[in-house]
C-alpha positions in Angstrom: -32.1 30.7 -30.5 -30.4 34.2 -30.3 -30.8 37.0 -28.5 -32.2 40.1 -30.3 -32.8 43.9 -28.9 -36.5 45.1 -30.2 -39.0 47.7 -29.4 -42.2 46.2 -29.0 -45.3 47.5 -28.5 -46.2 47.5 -24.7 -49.9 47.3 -25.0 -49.9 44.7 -27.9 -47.3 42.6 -25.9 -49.6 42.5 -23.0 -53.0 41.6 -25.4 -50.6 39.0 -27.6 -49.8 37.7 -23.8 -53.5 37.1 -22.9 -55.1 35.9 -26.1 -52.1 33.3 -25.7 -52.0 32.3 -22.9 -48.4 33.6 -22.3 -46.3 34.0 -18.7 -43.5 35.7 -20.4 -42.7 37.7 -22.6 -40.1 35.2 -24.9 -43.0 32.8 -24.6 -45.5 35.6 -26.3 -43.5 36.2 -29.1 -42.2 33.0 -29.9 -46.3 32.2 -29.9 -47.0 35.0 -31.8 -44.3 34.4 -34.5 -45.8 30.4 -34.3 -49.3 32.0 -34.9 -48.6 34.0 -37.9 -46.8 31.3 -39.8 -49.1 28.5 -39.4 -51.9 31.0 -40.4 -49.8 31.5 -43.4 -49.3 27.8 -43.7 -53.0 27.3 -43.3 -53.6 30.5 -46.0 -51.2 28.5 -48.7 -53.1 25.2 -48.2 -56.2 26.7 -48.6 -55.4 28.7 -51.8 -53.8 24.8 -52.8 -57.1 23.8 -52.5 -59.1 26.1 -54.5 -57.1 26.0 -57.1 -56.1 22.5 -57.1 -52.3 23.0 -57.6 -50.1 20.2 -57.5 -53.4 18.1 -56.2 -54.7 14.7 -57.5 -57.9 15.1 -55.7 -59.7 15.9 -59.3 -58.2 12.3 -60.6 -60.3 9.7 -61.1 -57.5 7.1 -60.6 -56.4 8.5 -57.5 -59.4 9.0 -56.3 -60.4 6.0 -56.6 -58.4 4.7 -54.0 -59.6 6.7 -51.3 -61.0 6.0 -48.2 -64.4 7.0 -47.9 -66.5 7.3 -44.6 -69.8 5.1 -45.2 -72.6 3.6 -42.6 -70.5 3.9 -39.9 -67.6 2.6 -41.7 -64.5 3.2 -43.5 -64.3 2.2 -47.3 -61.8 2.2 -49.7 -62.1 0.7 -53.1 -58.9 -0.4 -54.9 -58.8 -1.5 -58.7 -59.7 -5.6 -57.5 -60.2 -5.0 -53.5 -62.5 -3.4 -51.2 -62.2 -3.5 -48.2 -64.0 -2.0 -44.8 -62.4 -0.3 -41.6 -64.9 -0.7 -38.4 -63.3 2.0 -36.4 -65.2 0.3 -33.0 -62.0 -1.6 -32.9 -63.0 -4.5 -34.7 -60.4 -3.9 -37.4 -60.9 -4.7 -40.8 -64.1 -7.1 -42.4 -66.9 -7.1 -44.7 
């Protein structure tokens, strides 16, 4: 980390530090710079979905792989196996 010599904004140092959680001010910061990239992060994956860039999820193949939550149960289906995952601990089964 370095050290750097900012103005910052009194008032919105002291609201960042309570909708954080904060005790200091490095800490507020550091959170808020955290917050506003993994909102962008978040932003990015979102627009990733909706327009399905660089996603298989709208491939058949691929899809048809996936794990898939049914009657309790997790499913997937591969080409010549299915098999089910009891998540009470009981592993996998039919």
């Amino acid at each position: 980390m370095s050290k750097r010599l900012v103005d910052i904004d009194d008032e919105l140092l002291e609201e960042a530090s309570v909708v954080l959680g904060a005790a200091t001010m490095k800490e507020a910061v550091n959170r808020s710079l955290e917050s506003v990239v993994l909102a962008a992060r978040r932003r990015r994956h979102g627009e990733r979905l909706e327009t399905m860039e660089g996603l298989d999820l709208d491939n058949p193949e691929i899809m048809a792989g996936a794990w898939r939550w049914t009657h309790g149960t997790w499913l997937t289906r591969a080409p010549s196996l299915v098999s089910h995952y009891r998540p009470s601990g009981r592993g996998f089964g039919p």
